[in-house]
Backbone as CSV, one residue per row, in Angstrom:
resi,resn,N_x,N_y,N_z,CA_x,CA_y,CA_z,C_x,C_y,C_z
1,UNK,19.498,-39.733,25.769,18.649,-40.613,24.994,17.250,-40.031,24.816
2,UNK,16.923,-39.218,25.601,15.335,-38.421,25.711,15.613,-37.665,24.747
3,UNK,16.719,-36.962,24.245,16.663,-35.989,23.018,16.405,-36.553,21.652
4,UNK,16.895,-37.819,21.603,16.876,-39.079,20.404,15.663,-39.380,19.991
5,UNK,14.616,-39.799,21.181,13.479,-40.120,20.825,12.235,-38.663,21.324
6,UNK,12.565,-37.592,21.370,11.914,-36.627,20.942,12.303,-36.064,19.690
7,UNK,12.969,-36.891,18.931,13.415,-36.173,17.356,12.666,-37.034,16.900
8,UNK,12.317,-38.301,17.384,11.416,-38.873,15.885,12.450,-40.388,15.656
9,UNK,13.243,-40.400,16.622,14.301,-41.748,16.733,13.347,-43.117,16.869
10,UNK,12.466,-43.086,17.767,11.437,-43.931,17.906,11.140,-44.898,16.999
11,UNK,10.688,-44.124,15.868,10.075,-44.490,14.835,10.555,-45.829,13.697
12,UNK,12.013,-45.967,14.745,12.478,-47.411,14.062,13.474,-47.028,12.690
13,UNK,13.687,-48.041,11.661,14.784,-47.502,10.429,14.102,-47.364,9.903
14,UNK,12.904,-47.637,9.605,11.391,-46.593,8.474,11.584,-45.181,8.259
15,UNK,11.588,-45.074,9.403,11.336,-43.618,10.065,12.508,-42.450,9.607
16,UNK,13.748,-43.652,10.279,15.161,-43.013,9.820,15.254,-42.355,7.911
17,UNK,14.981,-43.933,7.764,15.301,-43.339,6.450,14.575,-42.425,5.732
18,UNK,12.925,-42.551,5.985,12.394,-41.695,5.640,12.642,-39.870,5.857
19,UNK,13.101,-39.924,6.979,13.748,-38.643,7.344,14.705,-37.880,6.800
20,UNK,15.779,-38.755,6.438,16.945,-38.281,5.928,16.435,-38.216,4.562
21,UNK,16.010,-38.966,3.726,15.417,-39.085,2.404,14.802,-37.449,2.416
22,UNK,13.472,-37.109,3.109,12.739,-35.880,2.920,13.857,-34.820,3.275
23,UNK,15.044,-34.963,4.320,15.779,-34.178,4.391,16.709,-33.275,3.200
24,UNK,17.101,-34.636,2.652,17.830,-33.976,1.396,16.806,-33.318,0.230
25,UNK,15.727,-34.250,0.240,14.660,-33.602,-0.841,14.820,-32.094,-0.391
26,UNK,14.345,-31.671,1.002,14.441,-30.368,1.297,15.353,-29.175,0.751
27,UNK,16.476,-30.161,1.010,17.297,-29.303,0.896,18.144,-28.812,-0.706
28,UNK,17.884,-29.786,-1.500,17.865,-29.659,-3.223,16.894,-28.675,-3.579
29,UNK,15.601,-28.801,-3.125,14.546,-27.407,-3.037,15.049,-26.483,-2.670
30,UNK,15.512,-26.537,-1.309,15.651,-24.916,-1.278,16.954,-24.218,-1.571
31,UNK,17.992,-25.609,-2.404,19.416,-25.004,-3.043,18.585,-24.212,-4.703
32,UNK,17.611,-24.837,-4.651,17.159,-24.919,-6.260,16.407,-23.243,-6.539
33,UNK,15.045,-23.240,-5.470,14.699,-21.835,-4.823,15.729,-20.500,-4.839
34,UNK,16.998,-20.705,-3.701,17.680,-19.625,-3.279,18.801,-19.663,-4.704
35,UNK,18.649,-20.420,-5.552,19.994,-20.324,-6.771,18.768,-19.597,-7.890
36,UNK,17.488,-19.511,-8.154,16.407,-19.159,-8.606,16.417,-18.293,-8.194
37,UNK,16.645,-17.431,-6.828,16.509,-16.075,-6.584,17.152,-15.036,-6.956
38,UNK,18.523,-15.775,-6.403,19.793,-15.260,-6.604,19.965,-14.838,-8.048
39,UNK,19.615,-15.336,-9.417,19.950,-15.325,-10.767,18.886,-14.320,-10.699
40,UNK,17.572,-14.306,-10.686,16.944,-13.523,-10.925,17.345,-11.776,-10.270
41,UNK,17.840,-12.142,-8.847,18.165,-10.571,-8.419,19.223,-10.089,-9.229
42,UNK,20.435,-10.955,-9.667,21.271,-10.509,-10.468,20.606,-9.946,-11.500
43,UNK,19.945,-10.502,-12.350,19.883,-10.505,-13.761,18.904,-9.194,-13.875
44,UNK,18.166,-8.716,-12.511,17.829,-7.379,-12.043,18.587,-5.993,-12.150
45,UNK,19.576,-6.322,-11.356,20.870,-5.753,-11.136,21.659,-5.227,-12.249
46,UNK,22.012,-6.715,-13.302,22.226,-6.132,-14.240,21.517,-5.103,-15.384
47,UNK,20.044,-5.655,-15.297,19.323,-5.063,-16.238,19.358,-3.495,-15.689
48,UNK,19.349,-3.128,-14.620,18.933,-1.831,-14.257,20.231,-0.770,-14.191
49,UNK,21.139,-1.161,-14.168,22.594,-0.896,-14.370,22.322,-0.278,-15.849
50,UNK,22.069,-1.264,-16.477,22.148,-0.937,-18.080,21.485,-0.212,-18.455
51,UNK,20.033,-0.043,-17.690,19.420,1.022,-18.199,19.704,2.515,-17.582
52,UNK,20.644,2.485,-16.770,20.582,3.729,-16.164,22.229,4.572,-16.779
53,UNK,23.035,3.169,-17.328,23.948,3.657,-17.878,23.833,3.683,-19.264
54,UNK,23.150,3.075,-20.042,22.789,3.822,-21.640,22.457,5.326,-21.785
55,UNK,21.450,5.725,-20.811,21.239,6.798,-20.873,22.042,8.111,-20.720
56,UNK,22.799,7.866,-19.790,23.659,8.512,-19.286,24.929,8.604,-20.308
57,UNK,25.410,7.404,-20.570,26.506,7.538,-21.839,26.249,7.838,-22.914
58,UNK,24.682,8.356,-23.141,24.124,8.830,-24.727,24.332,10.381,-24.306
59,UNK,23.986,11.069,-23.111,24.364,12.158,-22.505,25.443,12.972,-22.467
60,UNK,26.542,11.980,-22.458,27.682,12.837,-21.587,28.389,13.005,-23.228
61,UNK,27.773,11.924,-23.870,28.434,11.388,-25.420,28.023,12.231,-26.496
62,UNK,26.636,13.198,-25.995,26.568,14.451,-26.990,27.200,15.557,-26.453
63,UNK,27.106,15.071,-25.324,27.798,16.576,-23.947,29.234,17.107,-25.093
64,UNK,30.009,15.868,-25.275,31.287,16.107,-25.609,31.089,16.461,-27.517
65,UNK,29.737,16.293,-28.224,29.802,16.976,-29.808,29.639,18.736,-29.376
66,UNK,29.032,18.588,-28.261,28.682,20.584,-28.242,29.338,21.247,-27.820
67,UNK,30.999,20.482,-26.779,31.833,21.108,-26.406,33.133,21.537,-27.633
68,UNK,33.149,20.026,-28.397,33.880,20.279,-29.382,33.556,21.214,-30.753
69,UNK,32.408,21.510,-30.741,31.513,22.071,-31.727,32.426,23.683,-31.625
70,UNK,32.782,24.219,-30.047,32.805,25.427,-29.865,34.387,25.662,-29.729
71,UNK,35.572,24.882,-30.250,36.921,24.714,-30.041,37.353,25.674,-30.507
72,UNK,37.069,26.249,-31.766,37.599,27.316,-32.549,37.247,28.819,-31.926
73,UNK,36.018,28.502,-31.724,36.028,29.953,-31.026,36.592,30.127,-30.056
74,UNK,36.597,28.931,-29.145,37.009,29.300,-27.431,38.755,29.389,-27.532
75,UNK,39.310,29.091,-28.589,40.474,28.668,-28.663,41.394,30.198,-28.695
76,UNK,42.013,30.698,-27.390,42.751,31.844,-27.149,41.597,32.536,-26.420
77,UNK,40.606,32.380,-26.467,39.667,33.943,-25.347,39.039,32.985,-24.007
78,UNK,39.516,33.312,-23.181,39.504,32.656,-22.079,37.710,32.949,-21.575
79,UNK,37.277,34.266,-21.578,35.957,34.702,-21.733,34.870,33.626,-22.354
80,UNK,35.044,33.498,-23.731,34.051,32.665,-24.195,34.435,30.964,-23.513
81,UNK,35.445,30.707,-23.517,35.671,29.331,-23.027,34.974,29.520,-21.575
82,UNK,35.202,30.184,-20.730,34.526,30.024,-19.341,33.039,29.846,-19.462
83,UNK,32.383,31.003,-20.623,30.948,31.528,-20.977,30.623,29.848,-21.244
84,UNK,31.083,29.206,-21.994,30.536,27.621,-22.807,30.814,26.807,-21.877
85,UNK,31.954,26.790,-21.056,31.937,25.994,-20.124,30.793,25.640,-19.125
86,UNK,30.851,26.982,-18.788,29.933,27.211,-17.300,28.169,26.846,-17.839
87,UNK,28.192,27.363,-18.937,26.520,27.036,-19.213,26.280,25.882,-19.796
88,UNK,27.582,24.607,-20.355,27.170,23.639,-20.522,27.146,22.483,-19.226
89,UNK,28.004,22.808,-18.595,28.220,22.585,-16.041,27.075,22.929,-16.358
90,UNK,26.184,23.707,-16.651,24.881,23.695,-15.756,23.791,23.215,-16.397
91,UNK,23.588,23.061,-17.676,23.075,22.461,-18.977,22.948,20.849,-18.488
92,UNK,24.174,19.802,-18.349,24.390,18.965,-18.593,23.960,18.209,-16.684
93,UNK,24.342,19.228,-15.906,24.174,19.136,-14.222,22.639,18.939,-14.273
94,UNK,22.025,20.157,-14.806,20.304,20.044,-14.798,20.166,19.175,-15.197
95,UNK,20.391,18.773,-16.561,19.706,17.435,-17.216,19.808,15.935,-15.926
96,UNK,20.972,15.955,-15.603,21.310,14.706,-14.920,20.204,14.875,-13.303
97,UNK,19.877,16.215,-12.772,19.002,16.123,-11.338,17.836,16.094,-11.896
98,UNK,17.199,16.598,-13.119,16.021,16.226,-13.600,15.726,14.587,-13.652
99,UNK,16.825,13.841,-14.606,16.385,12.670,-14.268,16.577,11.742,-13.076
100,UNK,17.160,12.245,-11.991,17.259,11.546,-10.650,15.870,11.904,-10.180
101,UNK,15.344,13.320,-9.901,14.510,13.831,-9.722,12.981,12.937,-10.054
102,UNK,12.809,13.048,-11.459,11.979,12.420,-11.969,12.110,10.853,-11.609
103,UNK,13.264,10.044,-11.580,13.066,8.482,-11.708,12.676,8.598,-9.988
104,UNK,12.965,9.449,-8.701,12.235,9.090,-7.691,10.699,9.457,-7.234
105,UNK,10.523,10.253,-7.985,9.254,10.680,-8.066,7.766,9.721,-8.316
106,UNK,9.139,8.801,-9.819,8.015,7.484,-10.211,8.226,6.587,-9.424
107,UNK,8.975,6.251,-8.553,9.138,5.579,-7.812,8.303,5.615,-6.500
108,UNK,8.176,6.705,-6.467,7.183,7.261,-5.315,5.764,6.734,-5.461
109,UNK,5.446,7.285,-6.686,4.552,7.033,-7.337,3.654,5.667,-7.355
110,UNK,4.672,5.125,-8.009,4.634,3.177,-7.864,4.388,3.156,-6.686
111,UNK,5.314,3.309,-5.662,5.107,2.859,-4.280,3.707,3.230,-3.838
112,UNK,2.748,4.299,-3.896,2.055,4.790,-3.222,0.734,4.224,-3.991
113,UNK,0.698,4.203,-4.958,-0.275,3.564,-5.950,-0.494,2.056,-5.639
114,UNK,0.804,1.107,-6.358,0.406,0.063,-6.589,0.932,-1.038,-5.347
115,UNK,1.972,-0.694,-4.438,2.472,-1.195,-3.500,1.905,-1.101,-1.985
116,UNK,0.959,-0.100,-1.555,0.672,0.402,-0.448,-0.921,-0.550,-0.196
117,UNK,-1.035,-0.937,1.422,-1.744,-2.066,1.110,-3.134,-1.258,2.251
């Protein structure tokens, strides 16, 4: 019974109801808050997805006009097909660590600039 009336039991059915009343208020807030977060981290998630895969599928999507560009020639000489192969592997490899490269760099950047207290 000492645990009852160190919660605030005391206080009679005023009290009660008032309690349970602010209780649920609470708790509609903070369903309302954490469903507000949640949409927003998604809608993060998605956005950044998208931007990291447009780019990339505009990439790989010319990758494949400059491979086909060279069909006729490479077609029977194993020489030039390796030669176009290998320097567009490294063409298309660079491009992609440049921009990993670069997007942590700005990231760095941001962090050290505008985040650091």
């Amino acid at each position: 019974m000492d645990i009852l009336l160190a919660a605030g039991a005391s206080e009679g059915l005023g009290g009660l109801l008032l309690g349970v009343i602010l209780d649920i208020v609470v708790c509609i807030l903070l369903a309302i808050v954490l469903s507000i977060l949640l949409w927003l981290g998604i809608n993060l998630l998605v956005a950044g997805v998208i931007a990291i895969a447009i780019p990339l599928f505009y990439i790989f999507k010319r990758s494949l006009f400059f491979v086909m560009r060279h069909v006729d020639e490479c077609q029977g000489n194993i020489l030039a097909a390796l030669r176009y192969g290998f320097g567009y592997a490294v063409l298309k490899t660079l491009t992609l660590c440049l921009i990993i490269f670069g997007s942590h760099e700005l990231a760095t950047f941001i962090k050290t600039t505008f985040l650091s207290s």
